[in-house]
C-alpha positions in Angstrom: 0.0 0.0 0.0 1.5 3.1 -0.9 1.5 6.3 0.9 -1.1 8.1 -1.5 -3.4 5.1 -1.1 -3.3 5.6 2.0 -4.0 9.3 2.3 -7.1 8.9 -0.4 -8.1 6.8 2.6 -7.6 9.0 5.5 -9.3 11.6 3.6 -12.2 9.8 2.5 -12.6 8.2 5.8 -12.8 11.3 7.3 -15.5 12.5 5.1 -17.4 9.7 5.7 -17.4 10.0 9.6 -18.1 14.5 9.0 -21.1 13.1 7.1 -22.3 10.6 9.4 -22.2 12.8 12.3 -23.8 15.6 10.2 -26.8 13.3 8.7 -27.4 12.0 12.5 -27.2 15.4 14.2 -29.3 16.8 11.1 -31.8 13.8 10.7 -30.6 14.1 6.6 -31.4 10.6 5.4 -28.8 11.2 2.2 -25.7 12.7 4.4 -26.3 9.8 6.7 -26.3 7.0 3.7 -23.5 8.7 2.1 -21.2 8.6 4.5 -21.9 5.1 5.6 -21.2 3.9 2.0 -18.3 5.8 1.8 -17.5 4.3 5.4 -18.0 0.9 3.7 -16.3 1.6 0.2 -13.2 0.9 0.6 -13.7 -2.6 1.7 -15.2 -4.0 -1.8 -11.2 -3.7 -3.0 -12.0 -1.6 -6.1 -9.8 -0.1 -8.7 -8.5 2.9 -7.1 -9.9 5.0 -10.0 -13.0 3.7 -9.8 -13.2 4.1 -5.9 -12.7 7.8 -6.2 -14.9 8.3 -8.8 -17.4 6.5 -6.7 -16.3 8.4 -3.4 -16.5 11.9 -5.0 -20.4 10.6 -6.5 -21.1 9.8 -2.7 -19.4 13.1 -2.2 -21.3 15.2 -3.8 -24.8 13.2 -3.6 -26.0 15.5 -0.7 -25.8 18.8 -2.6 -27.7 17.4 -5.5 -30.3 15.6 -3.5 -32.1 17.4 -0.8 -35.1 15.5 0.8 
């Protein structure tokens, strides 16, 4: 694991847990789902390509989506 792989997943990590706490705290159905699939990404063993892609979807979900 290199040291970039491993700060994509510090940093998406981190988002993950800022969105959980937000959706909770919030009651925001979308913040809360996004950061537990972005919580649970990483462990399908994607392509890194495609698990930033997906990560920056997830990202960006709760700005596009408001319920």
């Amino acid at each position: 694991m290199s040291t970039s792989t491993l700060l994509i997943y510090i940093f998406f990590g981190s988002a993950a847990l800022a969105y959980i706490m937000y959706g909770k705290s919030q009651r925001k159905a979308v913040a809360l789902l996004s950061g537990i699939g972005l919580a649970v990404l990483p462990y399908f063993g994607l392509d890194m390509w495609l698990m930033i892609l997906l990560s920056l979807l997830m990202l960006s979900l709760p700005f596009f989506i408001c319920i």
